[in-house]
C-alpha positions, 0 to 999 in steps of 0.5 A: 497466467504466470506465477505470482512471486509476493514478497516484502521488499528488502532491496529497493530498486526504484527502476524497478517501479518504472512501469508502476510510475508511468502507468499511474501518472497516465491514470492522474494518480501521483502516489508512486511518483510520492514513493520514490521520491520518498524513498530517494531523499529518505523521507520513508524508506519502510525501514522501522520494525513497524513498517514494511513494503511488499511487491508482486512480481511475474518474471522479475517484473513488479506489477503490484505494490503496497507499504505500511508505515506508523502512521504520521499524522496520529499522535497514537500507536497506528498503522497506515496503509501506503501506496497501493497500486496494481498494474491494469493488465493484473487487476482482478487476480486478487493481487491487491487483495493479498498485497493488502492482506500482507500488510494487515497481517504484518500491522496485526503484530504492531497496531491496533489499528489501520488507517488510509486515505483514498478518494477513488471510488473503487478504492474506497470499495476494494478496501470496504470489502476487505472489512474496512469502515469508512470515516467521515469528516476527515481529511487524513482518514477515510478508511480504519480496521481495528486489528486489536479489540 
């Protein structure tokens, strides 16, 4: 397997997440297509202190992606894990697991806590085993990891 290279995206290249696009849109997920479009009209650009988005590439290639931006829909002080995807080919390496890991610890120097809405199955349980809770009766939370006791 090829080194993976893991690094917070300081130079976004929306090209560079053509593969991530067409694959999850085949997949019926629209996240990626949120995130460049965001990041394009400048509604989220990762830009703040708190925030930041970090990739994994093989060969100059992304094959993984995740953000963590303050989360818009608390009127407190927390972090809200964004757009995790991972191409197909490079699911069980770990990859969304140290995507995720750099996010938490990136959030551990802002918030106290963590929140992120999924509806996918297996989603829900990759971030269960990370050591997030569920929350229920929700609508923009099902997941939370306190950072800070």
């Amino acid at each position: 397997m090829n080194k993976f290279i893991y690094q917070r995206v300081t130079d976004f290249k929306p090209e560079d997440l053509a593969e991530l696009l067409a694959q999850s849109t085949a997949e019926g997920f629209q996240h990626i297509n949120r995130l460049i479009n965001d990041y394009i009209t400048g509604i989220n650009r990762f830009h703040n202190e708190d925030e930041a988005l970090f990739e994994c590439r093989v060969q100059n290639r992304v094959i993984g992606i995740c953000g963590l931006n303050r989360d818009p829909y608390s009127e407190e002080v927390i972090g809200r894990v964004r757009r995790l995807y991972v191409l197909k080919e490079f699911r069980r390496y770990g990859i969304g697991r140290r995507l995720s890991e750099e996010v938490i610890n990136t959030a551990k120097s802002h918030y106290r806590k963590l929140v992120l809405k999924t509806d996918n199955p297996n989603a829900s349980e990759f971030y269960k085993a990370l050591g997030f809770k569920e929350v229920m009766e929700d609508e923009k939370v099902t997941h939370y990891l306190e950072l800070r006791i």
